[in-house]
LUMVOPA-225030 format. One record per residue: residue in three letters; x negated, y, z negated of N, C-alpha, C in turn. Coordinates in steps of 0.05 Angstrom, whole numbers, plus 32768, in hexadecimal, padded with zeros to 4 digits. Layout:
BEGIN
AlaXYZXYZXYZ...
//
This chain:
BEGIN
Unk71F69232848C71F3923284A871F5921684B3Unk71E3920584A571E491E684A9720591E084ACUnk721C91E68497722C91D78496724691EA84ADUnk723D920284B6724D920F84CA724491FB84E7Unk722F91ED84EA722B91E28507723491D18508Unk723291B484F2724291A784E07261919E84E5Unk727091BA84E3728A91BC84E6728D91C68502Unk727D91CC8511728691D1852B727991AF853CUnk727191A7853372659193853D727C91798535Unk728C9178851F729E9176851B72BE917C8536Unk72BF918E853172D19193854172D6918E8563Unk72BF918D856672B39185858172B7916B8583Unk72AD9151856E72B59134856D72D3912F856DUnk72E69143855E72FE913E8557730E91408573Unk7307915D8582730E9161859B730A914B85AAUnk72F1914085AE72E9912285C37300910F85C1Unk7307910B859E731590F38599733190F885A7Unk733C911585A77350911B85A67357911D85CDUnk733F911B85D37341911F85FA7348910385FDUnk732E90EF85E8733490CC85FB734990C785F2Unk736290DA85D9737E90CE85D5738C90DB85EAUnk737E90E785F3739990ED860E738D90DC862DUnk737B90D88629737990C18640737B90AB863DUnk737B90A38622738A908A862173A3908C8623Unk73B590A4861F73D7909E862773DB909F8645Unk73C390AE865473C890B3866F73CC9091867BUnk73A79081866B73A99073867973C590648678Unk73C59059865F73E3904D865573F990548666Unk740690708668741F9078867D741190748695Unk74029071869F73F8906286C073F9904086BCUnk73F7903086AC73F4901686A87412901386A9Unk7420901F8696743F901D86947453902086B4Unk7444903686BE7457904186D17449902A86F3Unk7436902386ED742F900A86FD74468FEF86FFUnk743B8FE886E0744D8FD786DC74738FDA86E8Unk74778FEF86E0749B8FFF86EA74978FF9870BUnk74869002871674888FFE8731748C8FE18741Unk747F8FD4873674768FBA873574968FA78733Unk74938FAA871B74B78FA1871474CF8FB38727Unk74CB8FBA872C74E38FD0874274E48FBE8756Unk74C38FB6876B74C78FA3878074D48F908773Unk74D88F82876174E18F6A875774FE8F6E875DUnk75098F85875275218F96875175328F938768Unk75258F98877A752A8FA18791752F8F7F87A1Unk75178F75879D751E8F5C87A375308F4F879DUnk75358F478783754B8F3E877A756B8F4B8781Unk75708F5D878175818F6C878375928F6A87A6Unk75738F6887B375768F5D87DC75878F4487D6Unk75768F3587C9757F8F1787CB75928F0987BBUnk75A58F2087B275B78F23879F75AE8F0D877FUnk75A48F0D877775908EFB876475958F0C874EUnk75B08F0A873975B98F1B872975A98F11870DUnk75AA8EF8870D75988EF286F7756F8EFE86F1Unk756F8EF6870D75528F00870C754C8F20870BUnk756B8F348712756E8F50870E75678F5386F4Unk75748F4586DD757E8F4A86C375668F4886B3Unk75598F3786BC753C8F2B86AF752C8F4386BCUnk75228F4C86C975128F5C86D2751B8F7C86C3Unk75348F7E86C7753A8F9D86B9753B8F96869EUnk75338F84869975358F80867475178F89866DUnk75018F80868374E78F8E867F74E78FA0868BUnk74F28FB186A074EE8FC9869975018FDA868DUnk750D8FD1867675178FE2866874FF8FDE8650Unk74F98FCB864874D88FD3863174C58FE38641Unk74B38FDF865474B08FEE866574AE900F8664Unk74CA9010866974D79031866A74D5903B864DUnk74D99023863874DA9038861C74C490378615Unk74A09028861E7490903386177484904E8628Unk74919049864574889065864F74939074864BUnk74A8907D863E74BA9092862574A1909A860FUnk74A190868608748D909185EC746A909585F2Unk7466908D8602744A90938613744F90B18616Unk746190B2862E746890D38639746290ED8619Unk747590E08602747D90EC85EE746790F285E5Unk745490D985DF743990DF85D3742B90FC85EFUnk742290F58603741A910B860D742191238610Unk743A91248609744191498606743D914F85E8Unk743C913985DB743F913E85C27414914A85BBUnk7408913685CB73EE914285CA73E8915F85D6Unk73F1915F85EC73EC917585FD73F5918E85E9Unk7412918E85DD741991A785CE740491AD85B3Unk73FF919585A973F09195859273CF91A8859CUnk73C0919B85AF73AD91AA85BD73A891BA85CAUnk73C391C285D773C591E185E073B091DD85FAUnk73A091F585F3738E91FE8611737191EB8604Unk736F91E785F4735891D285EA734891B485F7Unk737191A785FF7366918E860A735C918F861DUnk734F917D86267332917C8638733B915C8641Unk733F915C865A73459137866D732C91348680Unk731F9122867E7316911F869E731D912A86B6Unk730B912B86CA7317912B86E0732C911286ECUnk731E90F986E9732990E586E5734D90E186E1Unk734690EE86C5736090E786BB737690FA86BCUnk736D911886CA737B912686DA738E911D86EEUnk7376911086FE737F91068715739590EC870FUnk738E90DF86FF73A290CA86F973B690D786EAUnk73BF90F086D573D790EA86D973E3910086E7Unk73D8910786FF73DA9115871273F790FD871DUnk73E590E2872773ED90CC8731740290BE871FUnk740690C7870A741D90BA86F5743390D086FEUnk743490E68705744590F3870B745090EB8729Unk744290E6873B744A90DC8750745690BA8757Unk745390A6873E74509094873D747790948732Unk747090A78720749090AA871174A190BD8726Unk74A190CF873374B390CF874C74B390BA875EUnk74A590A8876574AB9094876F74B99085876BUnk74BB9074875274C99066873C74E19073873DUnk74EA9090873675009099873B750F9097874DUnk75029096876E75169096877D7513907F878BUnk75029069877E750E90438788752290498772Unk7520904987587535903F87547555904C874EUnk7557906387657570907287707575905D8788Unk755A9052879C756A904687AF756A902987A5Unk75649027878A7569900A878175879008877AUnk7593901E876B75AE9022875F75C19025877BUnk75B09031879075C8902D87A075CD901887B5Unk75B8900187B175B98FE687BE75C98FDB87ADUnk75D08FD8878F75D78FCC878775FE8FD48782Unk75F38FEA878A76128FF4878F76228FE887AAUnk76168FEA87BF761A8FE287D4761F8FCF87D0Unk760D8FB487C976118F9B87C4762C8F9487B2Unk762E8FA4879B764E8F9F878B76658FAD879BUnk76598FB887AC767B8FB887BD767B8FA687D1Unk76668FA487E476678F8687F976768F6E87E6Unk766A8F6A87D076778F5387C576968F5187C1Unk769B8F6D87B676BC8F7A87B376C48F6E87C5Unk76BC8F8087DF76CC8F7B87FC76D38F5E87FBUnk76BD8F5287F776C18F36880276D28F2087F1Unk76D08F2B87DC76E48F2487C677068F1D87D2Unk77028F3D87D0771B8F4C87D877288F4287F5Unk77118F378805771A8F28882577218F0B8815Unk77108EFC880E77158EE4880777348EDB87F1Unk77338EF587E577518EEF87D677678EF387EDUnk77658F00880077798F06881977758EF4881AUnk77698EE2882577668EC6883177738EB1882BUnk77738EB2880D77758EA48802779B8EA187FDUnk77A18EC387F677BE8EBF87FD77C88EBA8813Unk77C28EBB882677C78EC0884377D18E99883EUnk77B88E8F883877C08E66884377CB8E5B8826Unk77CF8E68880C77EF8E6387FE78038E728806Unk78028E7E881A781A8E86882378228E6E883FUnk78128E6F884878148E5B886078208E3B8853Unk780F8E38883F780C8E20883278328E1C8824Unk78358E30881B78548E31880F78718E368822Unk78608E3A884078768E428851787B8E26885EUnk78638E0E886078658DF9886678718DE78853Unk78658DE7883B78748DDA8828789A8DDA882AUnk789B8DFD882C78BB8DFC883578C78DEF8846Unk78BF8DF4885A78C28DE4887578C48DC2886DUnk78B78DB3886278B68D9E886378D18D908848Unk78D58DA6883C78E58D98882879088DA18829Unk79078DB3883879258DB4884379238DA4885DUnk791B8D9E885C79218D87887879188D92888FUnk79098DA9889379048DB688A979168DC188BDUnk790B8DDE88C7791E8DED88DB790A8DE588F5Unk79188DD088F779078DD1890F79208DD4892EUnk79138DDA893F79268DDF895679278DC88966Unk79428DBE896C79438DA8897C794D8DAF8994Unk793E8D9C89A279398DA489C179468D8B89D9Unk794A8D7689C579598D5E89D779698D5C89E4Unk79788D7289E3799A8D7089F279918D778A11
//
């Protein structure tokens, strides 16, 4: 009898351990997806102020970032399936990753209107490219029609008579 309470008393500690491992991934995917948000303003900034270097450096952390909230996410379904109707979260930690869910549609759609600032911005540049090379032929063309002019001796119209 002793060793049946024993083993339920058991199981009961194992369960505990097995709830604070899922609130530690909650907390973890809320620390992560903070951090994602965080670096997005950076994103965004950089990206306004066309600051391609400071783009590159910033998406380089949140690409570590993104692959530990990959394997965070992984671990929590991977607990959740393992514990079935068993696991047991805080209220707390309900509510937070209540807020990791909302935190990650957010993140999703800065960085749809991050992708499409930056799109914008690589065609403004196109354009202007693309104007400045007009330009540019435009005054070697000018530049070669004068050159002509000056080395045949010029057509110029005389008006003295």
């Amino acid at each position: 009898m002793v060793r049946s309470g024993w083993g339920r008393d058991a199981s009961i500690e194992s369960s505990k351990d097995w709830n604070e491992n899922m609130e530690a991934i909650i907390d973890r995917r809320f620390e992560l997806l903070q951090l994602l948000l965080e670096l997005t303003v950076q994103q965004e900034a950089a990206i306004s102020d066309g600051h391609m270097n400071e783009l590159m450096r910033v998406l380089s952390q949140k690409q570590r970032a993104v692959e530990q909230l990959v394997q965070a996410s992984e671990q929590l379904k991977n607990e959740r399936a393992r514990l079935g109707e068993a696991h047991r979260v805080s209220e707390e930690h309900r509510q937070r990753n209540a807020k990791c869910d909302e935190m990650h549609r957010e993140l999703m759609a800065r960085e749809q209107a991050s992708e499409e600032m930056l799109t914008n911005s690589r065609d403004e540049v196109a354009a202007q490219l693309q104007q400045n090379d007009g330009s540019r032929r435009a005054a070697q063309g000018y530049g070669q029609q004068a050159n002509r002019g000056e080395s045949s001796g010029g057509s110029t119209l005389d008006l003295s008579q």
